[in-house]
C-alpha positions, 0 to 999 in steps of 0.5 A: 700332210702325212702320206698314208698310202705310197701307192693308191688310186681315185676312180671317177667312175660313169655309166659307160668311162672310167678315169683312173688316176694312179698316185705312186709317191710324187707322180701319178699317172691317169687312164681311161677304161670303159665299164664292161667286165674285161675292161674293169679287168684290164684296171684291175690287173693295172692296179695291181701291177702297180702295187696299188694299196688301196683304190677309192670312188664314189658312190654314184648311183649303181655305177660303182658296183661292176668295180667293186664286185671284181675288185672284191673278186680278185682281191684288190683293196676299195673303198666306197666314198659318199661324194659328199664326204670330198666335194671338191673346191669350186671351180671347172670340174672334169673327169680327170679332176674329180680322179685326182682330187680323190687319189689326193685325198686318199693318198693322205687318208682324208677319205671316210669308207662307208659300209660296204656289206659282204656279196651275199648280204648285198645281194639280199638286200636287192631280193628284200629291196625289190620286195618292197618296190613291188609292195608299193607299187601294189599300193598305187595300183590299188589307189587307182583302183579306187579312183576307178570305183569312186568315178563309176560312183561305186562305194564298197570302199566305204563300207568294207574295210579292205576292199582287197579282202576275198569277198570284195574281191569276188565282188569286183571281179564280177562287176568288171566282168558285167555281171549283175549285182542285184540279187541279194541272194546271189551276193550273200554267198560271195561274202564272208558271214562277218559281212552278212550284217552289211548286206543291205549297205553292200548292195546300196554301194554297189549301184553306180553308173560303170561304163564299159570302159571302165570295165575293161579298166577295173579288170586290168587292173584287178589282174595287175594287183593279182600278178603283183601279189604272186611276185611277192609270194615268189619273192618271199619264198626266194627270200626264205630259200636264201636265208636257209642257213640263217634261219636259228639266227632268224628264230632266236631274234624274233623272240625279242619284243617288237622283232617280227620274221621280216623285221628280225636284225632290221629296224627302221627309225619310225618303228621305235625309240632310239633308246629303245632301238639302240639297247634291241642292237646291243641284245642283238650284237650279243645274240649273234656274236657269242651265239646265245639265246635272248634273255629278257632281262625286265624293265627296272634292268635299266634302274640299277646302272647309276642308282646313287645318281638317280636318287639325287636326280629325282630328289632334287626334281622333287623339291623343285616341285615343292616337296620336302623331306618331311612332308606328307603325301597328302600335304602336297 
């Protein structure tokens, strides 16, 4: 096979080692490093001493990164590799043997990279992707929330819509604090005029049995859900302050149909069509390279690429269904 790299290096890399295995022509050499800042140094300067064009491991949960971020530091050259790009033949696996499999099938350029993004958009993506866990485990907590009402047969959730509204809300926060809930009056000032209409039905599903236990429960985590909420709104403000100097990008984007402030220059595959998805990438593209402004360009752009071939398309369709050239509507 060609040889692609005359020096170069596979990393099998763990929580706490690092086998390394240098391939320089026909030889290779192997050594072991831990995984703490001067001993990922110490690799590094090995490797470049050595004239190593290119270092390549896998992409192994979050071990990878310490390595990738000096090398990209001190200007060394890597890969990320999706381990199931270079599975290896079956048989006694070690650590030396997965570092050797990699630098053989990166010596003869058998290694597909993935995507590595810059250090800044890496580390965006642990703001927004730490967003999003503490969004979700807001959810859970408010799934246990309902449990707990459901257990104390107390049934707001069935009659307001969101019961994390302000007026729920106000509600919950004084029966977790034992406060009584019969006067209809009293009740009528903690809810929003658009659920006036529903006191009576309010007031019904608010006679459960609570205990207190479950009270104490119920407070927890309303305060649980209210710390949750704060992280958020720090996040989102963290969010904002990083991207400063995105922000015309940010404004031109959203002017695009179906791109909204989080959503802008990121769309997951549930939230429409390939096609459509594909052609929003392409506008996308253009916006951001050549710095123009979004332009809708209408929904028959599309019809006048292959017009010639559409016509027979749909004509041939036609007649598949009975039409003929000479026929009426009517006589269809």
């Amino acid at each position: 096979m060609e040889v692609v790299y005359r020096c170069c290096c596979g990393i099998d890399v763990h929580k706490s080692l690092i086998v390394a295995c240098l391939r320089r022509g026909g030889k290779q050499e192997l050594r072991e490093f831990g995984t703490m800042t001067c001993e990922i140094k110490a690799l590094a300067s090995w490797l470049s001493e050595a004239g190593c064009e290119m270092a390549a491991m896998e992409s192994t949960g979050s071990y990878w990164k310490p390595l990738y971020n000096l090398f990209e530091l001190l200007n060394l050259d890597a890969i990320i590799v999706n381990a199931a790009h270079m599975k290896a033949v079956p048989g006694r696996k070690t650590d030396v043997k997965d570092a050797e499999w990699i630098a053989d099938l990166l010596q003869h350029g058998l290694l597909r990279a993935s995507f590595v993004p810059d250090r800044a958009q890496r580390e965006l993506r642990e703001l927004t992707r730490y967003r999003k866990s503490i969004i979700e485990e807001r959810s859970r907590e408010l799934n246990r929330l309902q449990k707990v009402l459901e257990g104390a047969n107390i049934k707001l959730g069935s009659v307001v819509k969101d019961i994390q509204g302000k007026s729920a809300r106000r509600l919950l926060e004084r029966l977790a604090a034992g406060e009584p809930l019969d006067d209809c009056g009293e009740i009528s000032r903690l809810l929003h005029h658009s659920l006036l209409p529903k006191l009576d039905k309010i007031m019904a599903s608010l006679d459960g049995t609570i205990t207190p236990l479950q009270r104490e429960l119920l407070a927890q985590i309303l305060d649980h859900i209210s710390d949750l909420d704060q992280r958020v709104h720090k996040l989102d403000g963290m969010t904002e302050a990083y991207m400063t100097q995105s922000q015309p990008d940010i404004a031109e984007l959203c002017r695009m149909h179906g791109i909204g402030q989080r959503s802008a220059a990121r769309r997951r595959k549930n939230r429409a069509a390939m096609a459509v998805a594909h052609s929003m990438l392409f506008a996308i593209y253009h916006i951001l390279k050549n710095k123009v402004p979004f332009r809708d360009l209408g929904a028959d752009y599309f019809d006048g690429f292959y017009r010639e071939h559409k016509i027979r398309s749909y004509l041939k369709r036609l007649q598949a269904l009975g039409w003929e050239p000479n026929a009426s509507p009517a006589s269809i």
